[in-house]
N, C-alpha and C positions, 0 to 999 in steps of 0.2 A: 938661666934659672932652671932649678930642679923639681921634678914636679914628684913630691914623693907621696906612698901611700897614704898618708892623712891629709894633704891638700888634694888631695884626687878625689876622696871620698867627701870633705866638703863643699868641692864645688859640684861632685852629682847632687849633694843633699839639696846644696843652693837652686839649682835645679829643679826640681823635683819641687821643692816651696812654692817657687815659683808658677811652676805647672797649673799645682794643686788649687795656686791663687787666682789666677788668669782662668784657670776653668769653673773657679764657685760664682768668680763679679759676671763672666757672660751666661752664668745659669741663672745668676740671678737679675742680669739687665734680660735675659729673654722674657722672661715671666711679665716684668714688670715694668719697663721703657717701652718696648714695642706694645703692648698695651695702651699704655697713655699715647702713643702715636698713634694706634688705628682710632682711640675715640677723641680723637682731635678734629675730624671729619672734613674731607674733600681738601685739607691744604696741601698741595703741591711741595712745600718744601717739607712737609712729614713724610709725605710719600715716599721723597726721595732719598730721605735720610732712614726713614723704614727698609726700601731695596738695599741702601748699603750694608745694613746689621743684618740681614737674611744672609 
């Protein structure tokens, strides 16, 4: 398989989508998941699943 100048440049694009995607859902799960878990109050598996997404 040959990987030439226009598959090259859309798998960086692919890339780069992807990036751009995965870093808006955990800006926007930071805001707004880990919220609804600290006011969930004293349960233990929030807690834990809160330490994991820090």
């Amino acid at each position: 398989m040959e990987l030439t100048i226009t598959n090259l440049i859309k798998i960086i694009i692919g890339v780069l989508v992807f990036v751009v995607v995965v870093g808006g859902l955990s800006f926007f799960f930071k805001d707004y998941v880990i919220d609804f878990f600290k006011n969930m109050g004293g349960n233990q598996t929030a807690e834990i699943i809160l330490s994991l997404i820090k």
